[in-house]
C-alpha positions in Angstrom: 22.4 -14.1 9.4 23.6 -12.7 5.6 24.6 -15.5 3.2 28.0 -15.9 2.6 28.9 -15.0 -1.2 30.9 -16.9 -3.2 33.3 -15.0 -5.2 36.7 -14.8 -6.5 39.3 -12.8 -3.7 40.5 -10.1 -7.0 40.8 -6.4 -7.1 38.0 -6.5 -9.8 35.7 -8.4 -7.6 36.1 -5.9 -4.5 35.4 -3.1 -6.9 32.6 -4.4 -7.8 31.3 -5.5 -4.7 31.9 -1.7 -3.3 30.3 -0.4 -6.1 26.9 -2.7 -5.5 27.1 -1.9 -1.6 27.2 2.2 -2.6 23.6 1.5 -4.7 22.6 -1.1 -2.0 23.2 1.8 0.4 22.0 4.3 -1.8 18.5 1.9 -2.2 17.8 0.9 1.0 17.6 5.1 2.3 15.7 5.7 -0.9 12.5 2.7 0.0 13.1 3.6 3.4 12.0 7.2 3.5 9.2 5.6 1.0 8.2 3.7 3.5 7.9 6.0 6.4 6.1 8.7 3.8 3.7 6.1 3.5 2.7 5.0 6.6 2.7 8.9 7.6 -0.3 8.9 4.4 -1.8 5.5 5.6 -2.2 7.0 9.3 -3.9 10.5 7.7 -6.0 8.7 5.4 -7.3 5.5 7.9 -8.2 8.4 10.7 -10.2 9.6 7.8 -12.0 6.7 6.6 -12.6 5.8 10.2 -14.6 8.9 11.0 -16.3 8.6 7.6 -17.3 5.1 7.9 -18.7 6.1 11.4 -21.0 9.2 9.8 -22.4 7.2 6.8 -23.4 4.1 9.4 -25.1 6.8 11.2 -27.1 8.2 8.1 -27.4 4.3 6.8 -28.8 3.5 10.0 -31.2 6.7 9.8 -32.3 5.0 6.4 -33.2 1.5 7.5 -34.8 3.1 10.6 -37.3 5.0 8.0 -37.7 1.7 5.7 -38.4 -0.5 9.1 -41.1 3.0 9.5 -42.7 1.9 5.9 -42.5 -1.8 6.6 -44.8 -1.6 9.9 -47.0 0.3 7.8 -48.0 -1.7 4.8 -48.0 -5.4 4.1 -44.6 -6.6 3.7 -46.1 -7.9 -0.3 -47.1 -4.4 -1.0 -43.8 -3.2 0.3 -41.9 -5.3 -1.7 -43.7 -4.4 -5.1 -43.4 -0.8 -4.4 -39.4 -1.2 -3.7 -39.0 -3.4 -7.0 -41.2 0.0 -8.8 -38.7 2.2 -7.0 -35.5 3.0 -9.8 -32.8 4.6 -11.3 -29.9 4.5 -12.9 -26.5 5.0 -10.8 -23.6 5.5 -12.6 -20.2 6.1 -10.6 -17.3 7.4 -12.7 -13.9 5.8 -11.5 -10.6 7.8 -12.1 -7.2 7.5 -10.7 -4.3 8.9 -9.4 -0.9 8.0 -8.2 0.3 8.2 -4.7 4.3 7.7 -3.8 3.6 5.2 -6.6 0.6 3.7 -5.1 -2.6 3.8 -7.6 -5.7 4.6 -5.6 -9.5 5.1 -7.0 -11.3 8.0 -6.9 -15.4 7.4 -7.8 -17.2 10.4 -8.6 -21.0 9.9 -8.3 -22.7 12.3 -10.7 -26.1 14.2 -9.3 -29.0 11.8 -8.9 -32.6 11.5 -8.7 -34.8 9.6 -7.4 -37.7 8.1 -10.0 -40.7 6.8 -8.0 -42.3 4.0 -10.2 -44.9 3.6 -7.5 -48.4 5.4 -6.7 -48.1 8.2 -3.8 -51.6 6.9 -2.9 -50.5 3.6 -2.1 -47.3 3.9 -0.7 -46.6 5.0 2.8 -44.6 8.3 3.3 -42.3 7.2 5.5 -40.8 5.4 2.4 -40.5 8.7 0.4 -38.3 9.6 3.3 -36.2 6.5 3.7 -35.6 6.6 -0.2 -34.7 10.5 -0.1 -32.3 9.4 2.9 -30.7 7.0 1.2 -30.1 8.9 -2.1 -28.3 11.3 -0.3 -26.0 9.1 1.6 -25.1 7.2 -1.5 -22.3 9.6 -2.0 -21.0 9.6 0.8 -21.0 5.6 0.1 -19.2 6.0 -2.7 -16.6 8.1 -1.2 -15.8 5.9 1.5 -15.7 2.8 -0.9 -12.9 4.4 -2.9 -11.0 5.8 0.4 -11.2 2.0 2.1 -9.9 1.0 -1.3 -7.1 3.3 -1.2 -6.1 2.7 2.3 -6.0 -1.3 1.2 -3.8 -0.5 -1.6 -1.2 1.9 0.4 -1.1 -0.9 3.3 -0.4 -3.6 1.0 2.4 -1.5 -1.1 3.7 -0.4 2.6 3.8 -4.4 3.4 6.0 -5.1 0.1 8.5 -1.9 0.0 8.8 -2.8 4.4 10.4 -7.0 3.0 12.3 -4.8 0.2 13.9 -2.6 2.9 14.1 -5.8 5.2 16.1 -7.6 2.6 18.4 -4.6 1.8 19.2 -4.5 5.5 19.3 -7.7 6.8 20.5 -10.0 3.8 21.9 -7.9 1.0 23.8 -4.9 2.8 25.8 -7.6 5.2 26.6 -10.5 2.4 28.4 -7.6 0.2 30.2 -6.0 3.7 31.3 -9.4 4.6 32.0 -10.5 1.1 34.0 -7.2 0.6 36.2 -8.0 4.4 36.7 -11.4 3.5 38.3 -10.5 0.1 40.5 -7.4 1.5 41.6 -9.6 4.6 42.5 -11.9 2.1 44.4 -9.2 -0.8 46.4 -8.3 2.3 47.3 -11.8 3.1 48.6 -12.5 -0.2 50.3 -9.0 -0.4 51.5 -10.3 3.0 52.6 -13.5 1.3 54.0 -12.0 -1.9 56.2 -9.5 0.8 57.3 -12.2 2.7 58.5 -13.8 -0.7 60.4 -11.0 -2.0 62.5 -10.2 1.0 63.4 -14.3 1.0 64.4 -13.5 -2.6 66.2 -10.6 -1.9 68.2 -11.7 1.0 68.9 -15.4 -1.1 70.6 -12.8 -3.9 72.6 -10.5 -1.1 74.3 -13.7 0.0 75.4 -15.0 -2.9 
């Protein structure tokens, strides 16, 4: 139920209460076609993500099939030294852009190689392969990081325009129509009043 304002019944005061219902008005179409443009981009984008997440589990499940390959052929100690060996040096480059005022990532994850610290001789080859695997998937990674990230930031900026739009239309828009009633029902009481007055007045000076 819309709060009751507390203002002074004047001509000024109703003008000024029309004039903030118009931009109420006015406001309340403007976040509310915000708001349905991004949920429309929220829907697109988390089908997206969705199918993406599902292809890079694949691949990342691929990988850890290959590295559970090297670990059942080598002693896990060996293993482990020849995966501390194993580096390189990932760089993502993060820029952004602006979406129906939402900002969302976008990481771009430069070419990359693959720099075996290890011996071939003492390594299996099914580890060559799992690291391969996984250097290739890493984009893909990277993409789906940035996507998930948008997809959090365009649901929480849906969540705060949906309580703008809620208190446009449930709180704000009704207080300033009933606010606006309640001081024309009371102008034309006091017109009313004023008329009533008059005509007394007037009949008082016809008689005498």
């Amino acid at each position: 139920m819309a709060k009751a304002l507390n203002v002074n019944p004047n001509r000024m005061e109703l003008s000024r209460l029309k004039r903030l219902l118009v931009v109420a008005k006015r406001g309340h179409k403007l976040l509310k076609d915000k708001q349905d443009a991004l949920v429309k981009e929220f829907l697109v984008r988390a089908r997206a993500v969705y199918e993406l997440r599902q292809e890079v589990e694949r691949e990342l499940n691929d990988c850890y099939g290959g590295f559970l390959m090297a670990r059942a052929q080598t002693l896990p100690q060996m293993l482990e030294q020849t995966l501390m060996a194993a580096g390189g040096d990932l760089r993502v480059e993060v820029e952004y852009k602006n979406v129906m005022s939402v900002r969302v990532p976008e990481y771009v994850l430069p070419e990359q190689r693959a720099e075996l610290g290890y011996g071939l001789a003492t390594s299996p080859g099914s580890l060559d392969v799992a690291l391969e695997k996984f250097l290739k998937v890493m984009p893909k990674l990277v993409h789906l990081a940035a996507e998930e990230k948008a997809v959090r930031s365009m649901a929480l900026e849906i969540e705060r325009t949906r309580r703008r739009v809620n208190a446009l239309e449930h709180v704000m828009i009704p207080s300033y129509t009933e606010a606006i009633r309640s001081i024309s029902m009371k102008l034309e009481e006091m017109e009313r009043s004023t008329l009533s007055r008059l005509m007394v007045i007037k009949e008082i000076v016809r008689n005498h």
